[in-house]
C-alpha positions in Angstrom: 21.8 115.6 41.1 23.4 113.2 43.2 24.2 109.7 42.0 25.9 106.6 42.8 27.9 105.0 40.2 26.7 101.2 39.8 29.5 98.2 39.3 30.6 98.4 35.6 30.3 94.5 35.0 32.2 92.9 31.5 31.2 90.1 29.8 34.0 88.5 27.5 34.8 85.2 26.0 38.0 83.9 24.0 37.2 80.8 22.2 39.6 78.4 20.1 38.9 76.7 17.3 42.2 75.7 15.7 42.7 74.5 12.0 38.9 76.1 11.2 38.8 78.2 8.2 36.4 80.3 10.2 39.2 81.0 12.9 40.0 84.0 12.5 36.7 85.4 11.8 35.1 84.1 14.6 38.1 85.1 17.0 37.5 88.7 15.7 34.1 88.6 16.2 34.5 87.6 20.1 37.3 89.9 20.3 35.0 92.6 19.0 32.7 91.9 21.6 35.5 91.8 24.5 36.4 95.3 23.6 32.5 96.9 23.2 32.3 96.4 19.8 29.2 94.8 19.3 28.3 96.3 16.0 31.4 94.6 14.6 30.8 91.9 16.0 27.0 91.9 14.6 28.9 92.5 11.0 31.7 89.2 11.8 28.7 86.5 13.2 26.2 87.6 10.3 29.0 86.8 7.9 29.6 83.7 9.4 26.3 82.9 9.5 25.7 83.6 5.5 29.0 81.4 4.9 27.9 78.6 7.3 24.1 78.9 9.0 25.4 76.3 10.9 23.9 75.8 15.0 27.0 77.7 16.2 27.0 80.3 14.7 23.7 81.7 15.3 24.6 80.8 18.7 27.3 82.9 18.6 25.4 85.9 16.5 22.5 85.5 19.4 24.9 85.7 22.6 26.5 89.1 20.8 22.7 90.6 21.4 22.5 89.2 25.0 26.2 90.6 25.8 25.7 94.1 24.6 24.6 97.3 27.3 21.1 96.6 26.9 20.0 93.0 25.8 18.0 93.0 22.7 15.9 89.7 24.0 14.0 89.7 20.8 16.8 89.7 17.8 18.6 87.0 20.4 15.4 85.1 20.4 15.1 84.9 16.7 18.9 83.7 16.3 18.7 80.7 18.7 15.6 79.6 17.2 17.3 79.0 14.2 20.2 78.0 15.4 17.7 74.7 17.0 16.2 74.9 13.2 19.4 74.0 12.4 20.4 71.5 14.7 17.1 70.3 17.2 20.1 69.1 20.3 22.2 71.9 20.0 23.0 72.6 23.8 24.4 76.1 23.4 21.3 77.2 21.5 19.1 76.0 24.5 21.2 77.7 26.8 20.7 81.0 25.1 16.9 80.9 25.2 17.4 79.9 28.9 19.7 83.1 29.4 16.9 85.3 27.8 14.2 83.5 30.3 16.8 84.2 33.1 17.7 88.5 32.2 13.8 88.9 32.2 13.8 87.6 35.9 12.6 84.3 35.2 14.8 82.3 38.1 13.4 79.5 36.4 16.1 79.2 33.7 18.8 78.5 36.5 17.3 74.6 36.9 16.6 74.6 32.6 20.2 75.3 32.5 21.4 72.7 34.6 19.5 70.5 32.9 21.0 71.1 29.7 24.5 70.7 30.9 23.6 67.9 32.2 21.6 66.3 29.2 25.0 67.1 27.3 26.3 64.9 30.0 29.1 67.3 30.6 31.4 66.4 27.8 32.0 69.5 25.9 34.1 72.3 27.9 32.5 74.9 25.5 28.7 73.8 26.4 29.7 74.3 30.4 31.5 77.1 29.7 29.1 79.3 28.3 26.0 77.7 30.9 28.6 79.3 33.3 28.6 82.3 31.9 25.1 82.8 31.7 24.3 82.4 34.9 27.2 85.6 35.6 25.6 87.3 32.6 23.2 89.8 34.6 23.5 91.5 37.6 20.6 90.5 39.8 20.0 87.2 38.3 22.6 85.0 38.5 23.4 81.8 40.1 27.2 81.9 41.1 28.0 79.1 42.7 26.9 76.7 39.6 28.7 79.1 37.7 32.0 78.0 39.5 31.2 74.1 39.5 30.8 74.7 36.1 33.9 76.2 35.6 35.5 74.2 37.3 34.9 71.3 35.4 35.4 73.1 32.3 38.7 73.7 32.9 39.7 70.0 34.2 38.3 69.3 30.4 40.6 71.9 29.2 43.7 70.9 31.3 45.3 68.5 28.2 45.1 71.4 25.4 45.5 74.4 28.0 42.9 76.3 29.5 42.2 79.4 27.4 42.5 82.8 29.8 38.9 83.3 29.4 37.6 80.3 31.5 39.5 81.2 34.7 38.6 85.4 34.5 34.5 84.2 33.9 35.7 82.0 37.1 36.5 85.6 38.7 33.5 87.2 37.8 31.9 84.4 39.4 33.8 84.8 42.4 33.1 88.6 42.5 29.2 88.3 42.3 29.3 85.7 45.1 31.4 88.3 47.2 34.6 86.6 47.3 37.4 89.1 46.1 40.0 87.0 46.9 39.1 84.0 45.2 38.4 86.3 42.0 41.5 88.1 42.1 43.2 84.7 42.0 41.3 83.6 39.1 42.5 86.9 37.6 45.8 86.1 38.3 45.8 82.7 36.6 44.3 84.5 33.4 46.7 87.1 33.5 49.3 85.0 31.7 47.2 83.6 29.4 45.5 86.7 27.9 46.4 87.6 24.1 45.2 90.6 25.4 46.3 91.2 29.0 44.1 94.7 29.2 40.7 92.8 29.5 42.3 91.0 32.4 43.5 94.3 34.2 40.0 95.8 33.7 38.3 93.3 35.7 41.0 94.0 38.2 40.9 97.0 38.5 36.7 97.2 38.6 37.2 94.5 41.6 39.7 96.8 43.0 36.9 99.2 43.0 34.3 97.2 44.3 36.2 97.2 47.3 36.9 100.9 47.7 40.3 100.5 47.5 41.1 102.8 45.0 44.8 103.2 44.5 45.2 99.7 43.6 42.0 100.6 41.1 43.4 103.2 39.3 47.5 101.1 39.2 45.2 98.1 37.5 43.3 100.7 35.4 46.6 102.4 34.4 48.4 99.0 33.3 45.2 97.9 31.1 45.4 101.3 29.1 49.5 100.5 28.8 49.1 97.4 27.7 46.5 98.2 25.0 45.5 102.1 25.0 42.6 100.9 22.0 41.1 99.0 24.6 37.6 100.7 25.4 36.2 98.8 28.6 39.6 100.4 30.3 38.7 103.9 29.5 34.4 103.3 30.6 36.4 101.8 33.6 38.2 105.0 34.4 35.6 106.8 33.6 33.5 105.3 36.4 36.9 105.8 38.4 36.7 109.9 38.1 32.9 110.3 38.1 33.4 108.8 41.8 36.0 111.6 42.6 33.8 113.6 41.0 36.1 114.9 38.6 34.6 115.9 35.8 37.0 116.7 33.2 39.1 113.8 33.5 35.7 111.1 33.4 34.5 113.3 30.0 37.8 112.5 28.2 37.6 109.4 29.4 34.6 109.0 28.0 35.4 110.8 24.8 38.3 107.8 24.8 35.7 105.4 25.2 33.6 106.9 22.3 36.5 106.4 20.0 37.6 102.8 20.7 34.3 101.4 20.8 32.0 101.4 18.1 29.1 103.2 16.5 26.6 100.2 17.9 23.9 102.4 18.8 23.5 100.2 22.0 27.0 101.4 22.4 26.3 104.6 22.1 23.3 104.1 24.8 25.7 103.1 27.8 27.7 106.3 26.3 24.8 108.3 26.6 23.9 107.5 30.2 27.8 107.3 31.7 27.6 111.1 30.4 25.0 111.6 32.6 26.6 110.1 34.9 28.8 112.5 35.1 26.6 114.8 35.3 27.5 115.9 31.6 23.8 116.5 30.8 24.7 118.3 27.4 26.6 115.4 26.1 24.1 112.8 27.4 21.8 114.4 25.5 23.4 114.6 22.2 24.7 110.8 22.1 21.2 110.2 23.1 19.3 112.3 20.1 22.1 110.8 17.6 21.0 107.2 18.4 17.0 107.9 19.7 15.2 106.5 16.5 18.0 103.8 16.1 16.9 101.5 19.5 13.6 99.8 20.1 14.4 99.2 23.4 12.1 101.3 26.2 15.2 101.9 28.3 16.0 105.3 26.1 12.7 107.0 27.8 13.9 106.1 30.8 17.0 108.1 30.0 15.5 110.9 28.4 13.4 111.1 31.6 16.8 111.1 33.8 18.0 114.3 31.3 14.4 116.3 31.7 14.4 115.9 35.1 18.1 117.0 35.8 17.1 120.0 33.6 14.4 120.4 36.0 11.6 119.5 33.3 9.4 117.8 35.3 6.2 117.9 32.6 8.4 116.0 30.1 10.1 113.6 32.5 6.7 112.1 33.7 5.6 111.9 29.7 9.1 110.0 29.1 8.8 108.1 32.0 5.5 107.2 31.5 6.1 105.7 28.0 8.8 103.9 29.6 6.7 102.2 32.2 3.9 101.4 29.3 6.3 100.1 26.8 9.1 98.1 29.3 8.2 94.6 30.8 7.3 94.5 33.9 10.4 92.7 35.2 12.3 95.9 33.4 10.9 98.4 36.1 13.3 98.4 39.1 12.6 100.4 42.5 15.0 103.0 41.3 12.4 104.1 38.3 9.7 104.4 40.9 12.0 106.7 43.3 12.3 108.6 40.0 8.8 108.6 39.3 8.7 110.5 43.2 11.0 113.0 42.6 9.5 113.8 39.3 5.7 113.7 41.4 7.3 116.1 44.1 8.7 118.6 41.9 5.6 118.9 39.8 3.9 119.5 43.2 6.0 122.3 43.7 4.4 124.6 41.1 0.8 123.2 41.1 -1.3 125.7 42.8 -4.5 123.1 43.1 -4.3 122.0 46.3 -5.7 118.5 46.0 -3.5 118.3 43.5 -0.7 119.6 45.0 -1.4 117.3 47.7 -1.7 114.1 46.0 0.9 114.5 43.7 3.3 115.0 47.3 1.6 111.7 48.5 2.4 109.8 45.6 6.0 111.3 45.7 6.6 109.5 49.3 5.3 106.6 48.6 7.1 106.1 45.5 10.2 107.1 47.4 9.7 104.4 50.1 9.7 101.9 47.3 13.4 102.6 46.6 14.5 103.7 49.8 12.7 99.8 51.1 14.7 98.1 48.3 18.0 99.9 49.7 18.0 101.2 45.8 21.0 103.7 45.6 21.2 104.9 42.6 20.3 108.7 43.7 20.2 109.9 47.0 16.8 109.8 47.4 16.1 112.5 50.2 18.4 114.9 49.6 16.9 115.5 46.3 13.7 115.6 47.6 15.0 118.5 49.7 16.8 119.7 46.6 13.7 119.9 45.2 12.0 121.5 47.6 14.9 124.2 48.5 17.0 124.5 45.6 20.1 122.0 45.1 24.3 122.8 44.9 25.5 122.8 42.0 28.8 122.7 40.3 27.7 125.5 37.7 26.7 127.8 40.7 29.4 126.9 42.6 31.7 128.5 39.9 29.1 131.4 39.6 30.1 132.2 43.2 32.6 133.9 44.9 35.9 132.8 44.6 39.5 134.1 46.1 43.2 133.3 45.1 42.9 130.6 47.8 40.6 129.1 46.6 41.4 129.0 43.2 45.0 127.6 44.0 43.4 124.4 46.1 41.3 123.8 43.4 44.6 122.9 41.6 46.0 121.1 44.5 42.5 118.7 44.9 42.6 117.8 40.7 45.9 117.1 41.0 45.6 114.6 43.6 42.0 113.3 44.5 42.8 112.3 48.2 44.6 114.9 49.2 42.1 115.3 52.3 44.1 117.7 53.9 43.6 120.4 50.7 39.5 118.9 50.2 39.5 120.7 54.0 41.6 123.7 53.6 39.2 124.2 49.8 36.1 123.3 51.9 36.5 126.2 54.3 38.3 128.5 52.0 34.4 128.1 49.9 32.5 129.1 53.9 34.8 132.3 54.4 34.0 133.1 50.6 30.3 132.4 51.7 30.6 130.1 48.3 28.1 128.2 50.0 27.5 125.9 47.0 31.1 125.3 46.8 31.3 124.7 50.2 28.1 121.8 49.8 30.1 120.2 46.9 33.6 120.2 48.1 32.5 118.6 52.0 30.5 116.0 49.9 33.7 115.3 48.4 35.4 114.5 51.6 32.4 112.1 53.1 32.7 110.0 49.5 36.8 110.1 50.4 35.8 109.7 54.3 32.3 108.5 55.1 33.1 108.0 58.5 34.7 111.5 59.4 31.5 113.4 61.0 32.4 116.9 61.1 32.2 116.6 57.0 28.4 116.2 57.4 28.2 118.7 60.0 29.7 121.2 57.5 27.1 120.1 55.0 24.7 121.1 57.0 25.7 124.2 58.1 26.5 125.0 54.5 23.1 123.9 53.5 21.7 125.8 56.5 23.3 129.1 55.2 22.6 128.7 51.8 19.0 128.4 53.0 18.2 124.6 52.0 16.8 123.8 54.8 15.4 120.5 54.4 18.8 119.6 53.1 20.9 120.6 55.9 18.4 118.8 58.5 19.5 115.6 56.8 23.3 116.6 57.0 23.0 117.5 60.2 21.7 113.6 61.2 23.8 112.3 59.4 26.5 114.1 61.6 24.3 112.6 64.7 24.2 109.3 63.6 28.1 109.2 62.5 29.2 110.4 65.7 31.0 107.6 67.4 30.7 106.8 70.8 34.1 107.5 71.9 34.0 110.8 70.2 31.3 112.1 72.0 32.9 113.9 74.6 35.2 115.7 71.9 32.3 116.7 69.9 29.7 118.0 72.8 29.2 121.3 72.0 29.2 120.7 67.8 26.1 117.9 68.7 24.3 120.4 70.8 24.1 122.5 68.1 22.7 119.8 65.6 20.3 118.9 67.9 19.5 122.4 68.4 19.5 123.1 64.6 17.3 120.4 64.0 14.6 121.0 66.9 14.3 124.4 65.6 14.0 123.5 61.9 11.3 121.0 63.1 9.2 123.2 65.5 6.4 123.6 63.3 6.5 120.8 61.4 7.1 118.0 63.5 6.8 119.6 66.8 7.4 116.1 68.9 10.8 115.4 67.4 11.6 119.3 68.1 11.0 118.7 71.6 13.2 115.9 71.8 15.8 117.2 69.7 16.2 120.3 72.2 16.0 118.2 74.6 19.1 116.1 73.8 20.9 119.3 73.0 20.4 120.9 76.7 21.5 117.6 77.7 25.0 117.9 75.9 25.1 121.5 77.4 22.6 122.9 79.4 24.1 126.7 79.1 23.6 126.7 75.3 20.5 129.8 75.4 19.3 129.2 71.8 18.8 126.1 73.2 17.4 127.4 76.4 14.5 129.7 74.4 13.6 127.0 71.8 13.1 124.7 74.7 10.3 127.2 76.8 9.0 128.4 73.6 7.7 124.4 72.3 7.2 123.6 75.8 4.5 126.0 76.5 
């Protein structure tokens, strides 16, 4: 299965309440959070609570639920409404229920919130602060540029007693979401100093770093958060993220297994665990972490995962029943374009073994159109027609790459490309050492690699499709093969003449009974790029009949 790895976001906040008896604990408790351990963190705030039920802190017991992997909207709920039992004005208790309101999708809760910063009339940094930070809080509802006029004025407050470190890198998450990497990377920097714990600071750097694909300054950020505090967790999920993009799988699982250890047993914890192992395609894993904690969560969200797992094992019966129960039990806002892809692919590859043919037929129906949904959102978390040809012809593998044949060669560039991720020049020398083999699921993998390392090189995805083509996936190597077309630039064309004839060529003739106007065309445009080419020639008199 081919995924995309989505933006690992962090939410954090350092808060200082000097010559409090509750200091301490309520730093730990916001520490615990910062570093993904939110079942500590449940353990500090209930203390506090039980000590003091005071409006704050079940403010502060209620946000830990909202900043965990997957909200628990309900226990968050049930904490702010007592904090307001407690205190009927306290700000930050409004502001919670109005961060719930805005992670279900109610855009509604941006204005509530700016009322209640400004019913507070703006005087208490804290209040702005954390209005700020929900409206940073979730990924596709957010408001960032309140965020930073907030922000902003909370730290003018702060200015006399010095701005704590945590104001000005919520500032740079604000600045990341409104696509301004600059400006957030300068907000970094003014945290930097300030940070008791300089790691959560070169996190964020290095997952902006990432953001903008440039990943040698990624993985230098990354490496200095892990020297300046190797217990720090969010690092090594960081990293993680880092390899699964190279694709290297033995490095992102001990990253992971790092992860595991520095966290927490927080079963939501153990959730975002459970679904970076799949990630990584470490299906085994994800599936353990995910049995350990399955009876533990209420949320819907673990069908959805167990549904990821059945339908990488190629279980399509029990990835629709898991899905399904997902769907039924999830709010509606919950149900992103993504889950109805998915519900596609699982549609199309129960249609490949039902032998009914109205069946067979509606269930491939419902598999486009359920496609189109993600593909219209421009929803990338898998790559939506390739495993619908994966599907359909059989997909590459790493686990049948290594079943295949291998040579001296190729085991020794196999050494060179773990050693050194963007070493290009070995990806190509691996690549065709894998053709000559006739490893063609080697060969799929290893040119894949070089498109993720250089999407604008073509000849990568005409390899991919001639590797597809001999491995006999056709449908796959038809979409390789346009990409290739479609990455061609113009002044390349010349240079690349007789490789586009064949595309064309290959593409026509994969078409010719299927789609028999786009065959003619396709063959068409490939006699035009070389009129001598005879596959070419026959294809052409045999459509054109």
């Amino acid at each position: 299965m081919i995924m995309n790895v989505k933006k690992i976001a962090f939410g954090a906040a350092v808060v200082f309440f000097a010559g409090l008896a509750s200091a301490q604990t309520l730093q730990d408790g916001i520490n615990s959070i910062d570093s993904d351990k939110y079942a500590q963190a449940k353990i500090n705030f209930t203390e506090m609570v039980t000590k003091a039920p005071t409006a704050e802190n079940y403010f502060y017991l209620g946000n830990t639920y909202l900043k965990q992997g997957e909200p628990d909207y309900a226990k968050a709920v049930e904490s702010f409404n007592k904090g307001l039992a407690a205190d009927s004005k306290s700000y930050l208790n409004k502001i919670g229920l109005a961060t719930v309101k805005l992670g279900k999708g109610d855009k509604s809760a941006i204005a509530e919130i700016q009322k209640i910063v400004a019913d507070s009339k703006e005087k208490d940094a804290e209040v702005l602060f954390r209005a700020a930070e929900a409206l940073t809080l979730f990924e596709k509802n957010n408001a960032p540029d309140v965020a930073i006029q907030f922000l902003t004025k909370a730290i003018e407050k702060a200015e006399k007693k010095g701005v704590p470190a945590h104001y000005y890198y919520t500032l740079g998450d604000a600045y990341r979401i409104k696509r301004v990497p600059g400006e957030a990377m300068s907000a970094y920097d003014k945290a930097l100093p300030l940070a008791k714990n300089k790691a959560s600071v070169y996190t964020r750097m290095g997952t902006l770093w990432m953001a903008a694909q440039l990943w040698k300054n990624a993985k230098e950020s990354l490496d200095k958060a892990i020297a300046v505090d190797a217990t720090y967790a969010p690092a090594y999920k960081a990293m993680a993220s880092y390899n699964i993009r190279y694709q290297d799988n033995a490095k992102a699982t001990q990253d992971l297994i790092n992860y595991t250890k520095y966290a927490d047993e927080d079963p939501y914890t153990q959730l975002e665990i459970s679904k970076l192992y799949f990630t990584n395609e470490d299906y085994a894993n994800s599936k353990i972490v995910l049995d350990k904690i399955f009876d533990k969560i209420d949320d819907p969200i673990k069908f959805k995962l167990r549904a990821y797992q059945s339908y990488a094992d190629g279980n399509y019966t029990d990835a629709k029943q898991n899905m399904d129960t997902f769907v039924s039990q999830a709010e509606k806002t919950r149900i992103q374009p993504a889950d109805q892809g998915l519900q596609g692919l699982i549609a199309a590859g129960l249609a490949k073994t039902e032998t009914d043919a109205a069946k067979k037929s509606a269930l491939m129906t419902e598999a486009q159109q359920k496609i189109a949904i993600a593909k219209a959102a421009k929803d990338e978390t898998m790559k939506w027609d390739i495993e619908l040809a994966n599907i359909a012809g059989g997909g590459a593998s790493q686990a049948e790459a290594e079943k295949g044949p291998t040579t001296p060669e190729i085991e020794a560039l196999k050494k060179k490309v773990a050693a050194n991720k963007e070493d290009s020049d070995s990806l190509f020398k691996l690549a065709t050492a894998y053709q000559d083999a006739k490893n063609w699921n080697g060969a799929v993998l290893t040119w894949q690699k070089m498109s993720a390392l250089l999407p604008d090189w073509a000849p990568a995805y005409y390899s991919q499709g001639y590797s597809y083509q001999q491995a006999g996936n056709n449908d796959a190597a038809k979409l390789a093969y346009e990409k290739f077309i479609t990455t061609v630039k113009p002044a390349d064309l010349e240079a690349n003449k007789q490789t586009l004839a064949y595309a064309y060529f290959a593409v026509a003739y994969m078409n010719k009974d299927s789609d028999k106007a786009k065959a003619k065309d396709y063959v068409a445009k490939s006699l035009q790029l070389d009129p001598t080419y005879q596959d070419a020639v026959k294809l052409n008199a045999e459509i054109n009949k």
